[in-house]
C-alpha positions as a LaTeX table, in Angstrom:
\begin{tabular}{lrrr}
\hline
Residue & $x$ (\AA) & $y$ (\AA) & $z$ (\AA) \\
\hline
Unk1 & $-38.78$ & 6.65 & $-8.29$ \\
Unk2 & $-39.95$ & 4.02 & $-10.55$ \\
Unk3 & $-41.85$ & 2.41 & $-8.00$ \\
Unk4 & $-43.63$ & 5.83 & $-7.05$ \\
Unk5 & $-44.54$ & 6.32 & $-10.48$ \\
Unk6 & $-46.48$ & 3.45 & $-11.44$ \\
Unk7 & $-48.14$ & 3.57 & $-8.21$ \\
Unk8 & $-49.69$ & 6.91 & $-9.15$ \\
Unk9 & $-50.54$ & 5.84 & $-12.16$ \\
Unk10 & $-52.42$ & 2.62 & $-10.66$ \\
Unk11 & $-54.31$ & 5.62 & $-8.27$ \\
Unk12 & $-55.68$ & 7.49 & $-11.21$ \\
Unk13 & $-56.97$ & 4.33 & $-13.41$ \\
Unk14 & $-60.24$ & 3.30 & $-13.29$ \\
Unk15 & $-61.58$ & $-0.19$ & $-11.84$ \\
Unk16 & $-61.46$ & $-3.43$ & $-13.84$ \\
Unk17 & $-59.16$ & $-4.50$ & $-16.35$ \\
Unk18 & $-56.53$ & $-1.51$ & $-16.71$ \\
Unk19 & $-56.50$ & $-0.95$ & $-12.70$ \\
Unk20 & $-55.84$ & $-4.87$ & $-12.73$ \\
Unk21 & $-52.91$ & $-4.35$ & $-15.10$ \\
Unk22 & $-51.81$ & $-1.35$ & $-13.15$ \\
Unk23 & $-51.40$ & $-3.25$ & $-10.29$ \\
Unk24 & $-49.51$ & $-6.38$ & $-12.17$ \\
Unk25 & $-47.11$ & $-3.10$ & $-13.52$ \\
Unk26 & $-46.80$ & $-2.26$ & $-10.17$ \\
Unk27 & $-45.52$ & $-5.31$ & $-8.49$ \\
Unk28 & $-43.49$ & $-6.44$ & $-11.29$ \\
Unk29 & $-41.30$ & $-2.67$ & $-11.09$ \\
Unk30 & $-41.08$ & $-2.99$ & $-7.16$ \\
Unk31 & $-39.55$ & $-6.29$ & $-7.70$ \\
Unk32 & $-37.36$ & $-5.38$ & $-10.25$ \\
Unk33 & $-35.99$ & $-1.59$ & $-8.82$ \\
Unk34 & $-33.77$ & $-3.14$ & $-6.27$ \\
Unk35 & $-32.40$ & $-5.35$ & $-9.49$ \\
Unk36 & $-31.84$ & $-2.36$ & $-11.80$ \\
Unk37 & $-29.91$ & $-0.62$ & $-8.32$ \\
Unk38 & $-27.73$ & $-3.17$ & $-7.96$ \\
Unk39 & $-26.30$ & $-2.93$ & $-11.47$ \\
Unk40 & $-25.50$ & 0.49 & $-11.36$ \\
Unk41 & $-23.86$ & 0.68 & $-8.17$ \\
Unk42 & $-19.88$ & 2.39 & $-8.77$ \\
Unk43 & $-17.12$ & $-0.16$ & $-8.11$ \\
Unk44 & $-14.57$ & 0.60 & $-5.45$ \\
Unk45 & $-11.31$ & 1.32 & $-5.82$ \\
Unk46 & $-8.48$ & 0.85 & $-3.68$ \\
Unk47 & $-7.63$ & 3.70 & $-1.70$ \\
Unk48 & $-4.36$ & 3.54 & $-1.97$ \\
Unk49 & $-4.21$ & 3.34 & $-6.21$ \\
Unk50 & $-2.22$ & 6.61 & $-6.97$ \\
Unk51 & $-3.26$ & 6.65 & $-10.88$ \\
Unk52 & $-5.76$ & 5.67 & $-13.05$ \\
Unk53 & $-5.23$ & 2.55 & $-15.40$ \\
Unk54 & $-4.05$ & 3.55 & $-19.17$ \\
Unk55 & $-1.94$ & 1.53 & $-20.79$ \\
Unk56 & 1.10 & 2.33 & $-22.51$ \\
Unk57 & 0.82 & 2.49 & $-26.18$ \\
Unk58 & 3.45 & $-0.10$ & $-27.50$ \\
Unk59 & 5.36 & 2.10 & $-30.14$ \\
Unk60 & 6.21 & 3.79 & $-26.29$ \\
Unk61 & 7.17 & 0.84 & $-24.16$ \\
Unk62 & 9.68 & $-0.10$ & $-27.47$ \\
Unk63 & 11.08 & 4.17 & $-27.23$ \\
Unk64 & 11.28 & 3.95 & $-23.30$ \\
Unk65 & 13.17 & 0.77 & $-23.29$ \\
Unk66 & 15.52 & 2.02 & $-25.81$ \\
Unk67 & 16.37 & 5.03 & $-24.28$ \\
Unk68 & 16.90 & 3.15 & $-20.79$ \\
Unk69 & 19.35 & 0.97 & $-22.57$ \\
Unk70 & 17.91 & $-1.97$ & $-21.27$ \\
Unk71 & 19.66 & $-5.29$ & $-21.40$ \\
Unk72 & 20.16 & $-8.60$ & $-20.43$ \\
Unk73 & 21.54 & $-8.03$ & $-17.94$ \\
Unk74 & 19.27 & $-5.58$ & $-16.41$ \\
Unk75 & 15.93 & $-6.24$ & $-13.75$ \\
Unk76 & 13.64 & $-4.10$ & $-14.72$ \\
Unk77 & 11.31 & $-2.95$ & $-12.17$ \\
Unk78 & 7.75 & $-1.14$ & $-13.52$ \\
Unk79 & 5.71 & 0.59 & $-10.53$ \\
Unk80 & 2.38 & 0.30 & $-11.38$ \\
Unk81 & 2.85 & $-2.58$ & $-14.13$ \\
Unk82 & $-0.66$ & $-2.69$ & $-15.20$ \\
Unk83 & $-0.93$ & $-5.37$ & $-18.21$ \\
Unk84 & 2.94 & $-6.06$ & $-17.71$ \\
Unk85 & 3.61 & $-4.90$ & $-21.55$ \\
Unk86 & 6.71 & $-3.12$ & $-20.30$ \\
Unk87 & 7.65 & $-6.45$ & $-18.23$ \\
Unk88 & 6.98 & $-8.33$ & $-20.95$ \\
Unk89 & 8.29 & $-6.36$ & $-23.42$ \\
Unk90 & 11.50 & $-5.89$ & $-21.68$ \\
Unk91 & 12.34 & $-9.59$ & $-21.26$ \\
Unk92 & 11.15 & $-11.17$ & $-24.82$ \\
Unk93 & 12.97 & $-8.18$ & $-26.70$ \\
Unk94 & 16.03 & $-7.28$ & $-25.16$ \\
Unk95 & 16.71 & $-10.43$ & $-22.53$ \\
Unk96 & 16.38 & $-8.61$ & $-19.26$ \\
Unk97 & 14.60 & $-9.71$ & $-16.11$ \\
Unk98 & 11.64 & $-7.88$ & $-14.58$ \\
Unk99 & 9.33 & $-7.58$ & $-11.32$ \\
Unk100 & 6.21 & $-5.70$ & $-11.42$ \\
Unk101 & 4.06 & $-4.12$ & $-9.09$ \\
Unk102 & 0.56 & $-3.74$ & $-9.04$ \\
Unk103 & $-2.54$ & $-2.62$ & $-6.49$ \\
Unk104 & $-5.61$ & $-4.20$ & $-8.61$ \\
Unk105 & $-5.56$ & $-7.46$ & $-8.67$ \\
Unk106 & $-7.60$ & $-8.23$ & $-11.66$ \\
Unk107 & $-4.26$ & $-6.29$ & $-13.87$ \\
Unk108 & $-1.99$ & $-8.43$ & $-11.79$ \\
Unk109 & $-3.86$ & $-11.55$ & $-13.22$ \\
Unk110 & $-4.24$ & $-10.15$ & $-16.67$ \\
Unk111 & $-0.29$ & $-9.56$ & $-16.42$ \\
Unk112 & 0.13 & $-12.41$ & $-15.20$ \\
Unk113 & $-1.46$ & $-14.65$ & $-18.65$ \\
Unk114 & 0.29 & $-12.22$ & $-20.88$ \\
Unk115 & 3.69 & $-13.02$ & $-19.25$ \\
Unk116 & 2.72 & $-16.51$ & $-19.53$ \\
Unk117 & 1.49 & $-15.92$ & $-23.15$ \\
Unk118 & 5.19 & $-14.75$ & $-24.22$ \\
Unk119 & 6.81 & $-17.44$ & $-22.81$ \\
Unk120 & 8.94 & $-14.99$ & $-20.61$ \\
Unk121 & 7.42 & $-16.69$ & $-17.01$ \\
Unk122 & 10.93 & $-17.26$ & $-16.13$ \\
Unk123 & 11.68 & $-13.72$ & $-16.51$ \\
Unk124 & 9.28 & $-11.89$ & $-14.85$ \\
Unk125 & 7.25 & $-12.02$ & $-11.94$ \\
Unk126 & 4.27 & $-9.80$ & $-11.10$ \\
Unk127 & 3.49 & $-8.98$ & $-7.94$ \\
Unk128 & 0.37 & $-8.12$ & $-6.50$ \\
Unk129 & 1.24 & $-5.14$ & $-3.88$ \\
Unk130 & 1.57 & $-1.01$ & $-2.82$ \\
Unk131 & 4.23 & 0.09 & $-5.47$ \\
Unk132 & 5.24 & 2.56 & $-1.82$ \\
Unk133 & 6.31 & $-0.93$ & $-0.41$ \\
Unk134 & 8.45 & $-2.50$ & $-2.57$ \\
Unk135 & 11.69 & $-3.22$ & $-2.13$ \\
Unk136 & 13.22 & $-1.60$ & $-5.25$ \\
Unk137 & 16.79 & $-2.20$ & $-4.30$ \\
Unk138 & 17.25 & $-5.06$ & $-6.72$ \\
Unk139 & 16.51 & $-2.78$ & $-9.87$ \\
Unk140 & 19.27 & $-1.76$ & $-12.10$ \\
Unk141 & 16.15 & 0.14 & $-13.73$ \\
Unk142 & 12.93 & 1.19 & $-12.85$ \\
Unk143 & 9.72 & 2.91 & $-15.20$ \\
Unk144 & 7.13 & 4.47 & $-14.50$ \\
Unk145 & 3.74 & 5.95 & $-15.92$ \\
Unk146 & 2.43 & 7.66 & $-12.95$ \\
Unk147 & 0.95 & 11.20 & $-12.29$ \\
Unk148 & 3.57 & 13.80 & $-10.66$ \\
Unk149 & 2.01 & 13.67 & $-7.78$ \\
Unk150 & 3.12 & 9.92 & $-7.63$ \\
Unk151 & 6.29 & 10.65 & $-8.43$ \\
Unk152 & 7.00 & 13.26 & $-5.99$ \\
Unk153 & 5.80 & 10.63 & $-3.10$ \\
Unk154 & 8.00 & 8.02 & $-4.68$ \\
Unk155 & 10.96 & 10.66 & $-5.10$ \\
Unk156 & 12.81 & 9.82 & $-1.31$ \\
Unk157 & 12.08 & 6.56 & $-1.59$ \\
Unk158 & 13.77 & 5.92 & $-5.06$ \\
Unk159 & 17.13 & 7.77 & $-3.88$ \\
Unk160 & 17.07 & 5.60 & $-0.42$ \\
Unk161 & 16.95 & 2.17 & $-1.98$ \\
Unk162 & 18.75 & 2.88 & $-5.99$ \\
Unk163 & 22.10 & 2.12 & $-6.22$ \\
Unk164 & 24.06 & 5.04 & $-7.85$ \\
Unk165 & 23.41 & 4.82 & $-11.81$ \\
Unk166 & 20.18 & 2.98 & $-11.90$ \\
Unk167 & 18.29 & 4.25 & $-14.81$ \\
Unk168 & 14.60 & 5.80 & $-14.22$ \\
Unk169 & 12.35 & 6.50 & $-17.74$ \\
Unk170 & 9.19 & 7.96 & $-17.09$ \\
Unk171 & 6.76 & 8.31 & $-19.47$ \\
Unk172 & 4.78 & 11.63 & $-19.78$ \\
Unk173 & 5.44 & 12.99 & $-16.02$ \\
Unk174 & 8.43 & 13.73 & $-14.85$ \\
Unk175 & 9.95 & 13.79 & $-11.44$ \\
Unk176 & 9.53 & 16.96 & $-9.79$ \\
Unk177 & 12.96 & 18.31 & $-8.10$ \\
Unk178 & 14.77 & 16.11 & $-10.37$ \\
Unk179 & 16.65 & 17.11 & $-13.81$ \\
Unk180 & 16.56 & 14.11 & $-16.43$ \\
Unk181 & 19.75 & 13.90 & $-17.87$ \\
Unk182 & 18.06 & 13.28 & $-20.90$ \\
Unk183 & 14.21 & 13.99 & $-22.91$ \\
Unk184 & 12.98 & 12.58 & $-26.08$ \\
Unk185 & 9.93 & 13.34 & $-27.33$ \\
Unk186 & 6.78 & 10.51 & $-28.85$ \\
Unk187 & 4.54 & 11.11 & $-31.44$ \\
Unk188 & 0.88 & 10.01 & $-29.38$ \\
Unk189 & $-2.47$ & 10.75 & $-30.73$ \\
Unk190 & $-1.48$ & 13.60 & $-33.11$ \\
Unk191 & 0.84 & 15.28 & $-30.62$ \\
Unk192 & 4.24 & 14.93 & $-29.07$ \\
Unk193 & 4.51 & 13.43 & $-25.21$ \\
Unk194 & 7.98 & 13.50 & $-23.21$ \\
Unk195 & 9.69 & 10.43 & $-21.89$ \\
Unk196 & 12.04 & 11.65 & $-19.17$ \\
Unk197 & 15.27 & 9.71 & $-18.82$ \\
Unk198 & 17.29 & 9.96 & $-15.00$ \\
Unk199 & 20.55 & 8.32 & $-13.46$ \\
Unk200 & 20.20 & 8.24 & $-9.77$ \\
Unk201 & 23.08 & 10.46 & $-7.94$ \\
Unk202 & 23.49 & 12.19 & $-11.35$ \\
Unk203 & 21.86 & 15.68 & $-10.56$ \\
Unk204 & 19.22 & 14.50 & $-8.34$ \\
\hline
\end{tabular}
C-alpha cells in the first residue's frame, strides 16, 4: 500500500529535482515495507493454552490460600501457574510445597526467577507442560484460575487422580456439575468476585 502510493505520486511529478526525490522516496519505502510488516505480525499462541494470562491480584492468592487451609504440610498444585505467585506464595507464607504447571514457556521462566527470588527453590518446582497431562495425584490441594470451560475438561480428570478430601479453590469460575462446599466472596476492582472452595468425594 505504501509502496503503491509513492509510486503514484513519483508518476504525477514533473522531471528534475522533485521526480529525482520521488524516486529516492520510492526506493527507500519499498525497502522499508517488508520491515514495518514484520513488526506487526500477531504472535502465536499455543493451541492448546485453555485461558488467557491474568494474574491473580495478591490480596486473592493470600484469601484463596486461607480458605484452602493450606499448610506445611500440604503440595500445592496450581494448573496454569502463570508467574507462580500462588506457588510462591504458598510456600514462603504458610510452609507448604508446590508444583506448577504451565504451557508458555516465557511464564514458566518468569516463575521460575520469582521462585528463586523468594528463596522458596526448594519448595517449588515449575514445570513447563499441558496442565491436561499432569499427574495431579501427589496434590493434597490444587487451584485454579481458569475459564469454566477449563474446568469442565479438567472435571473427570480431577476426580480420577484426587485422593478423597483434597481441597480445590478456584478463583472466579467455578466447576460446573460440582457444588463447593463453601463460597466467599473478594472485593476486585470495585466489585465482589467468588472464590469457590471443593473437597473431592464431598458432593461431587
Amino acid at each position: 500500500m505504501i509502496a503503491r502510493q509513492a509510486h503514484e505520486l513519483a508518476k504525477r511529478l514533473s522531471t528534475g529535482s522533485a521526480a529525482r526525490a520521488a524516486a529516492a522516496a520510492f526506493a527507500v519505502l519499498t525497502a522499508v515495507a517488508p520491515v514495518v510488516r514484520s513488526q506487526v505480525q500477531v504472535p502465536l499462541v499455543d493451541p492448546r493454552s485453555v485461558a488467557p494470562y491474568v494474574p491473580t491480584p495478591w490480596h486473592v492468592v493470600e484469601r484463596m490460600l486461607v480458605e484452602a487451609d493450606v499448610t506445611e504440610d500440604d503440595i500445592v498444585f496450581d494448573l496454569g501457574s502463570g508467574d507462580g505467585r500462588i506457588l510462591m506464595r504458598a510456600a514462603k507464607d504458610r510452609g507448604a510445597r508446590g508444583v506448577g504447571y504451565e504451557i508458555n514457556p516465557d511464564l514458566v521462566e518468569e516463575a521460575r526467577s520469582a521462585v528463586a527470588a523468594a528463596g522458596v527453590s526448594h519448595q517449588v518446582e515449575i514445570r513447563q507442560g499441558d496442565i491436561f497431562e499432569a499427574d495431579l495425584s501427589r496434590a493434597t490441594v490444587v487451584t485454579l484460575f481458569l475459564m469454566t470451560s477449563a474446568h469442565r475438561r479438567l472435571r473427570p480428570k480431577l476426580l480420577e487422580e484426587l485422593r478423597p478430601g483434597t481441597r480445590i479453590a478456584c478463583y472466579k469460575w467455578e466447576i460446573p456439575g460440582w457444588n463447593p462446599s463453601k463460597t466467599v466472596t473478594v472485593p476486585v476492582s470495585g466489585s465482589e468476585q467468588p472464590i469457590f472452595l471443593y473437597r473431592v468425594g464431598l458432593h461431587n
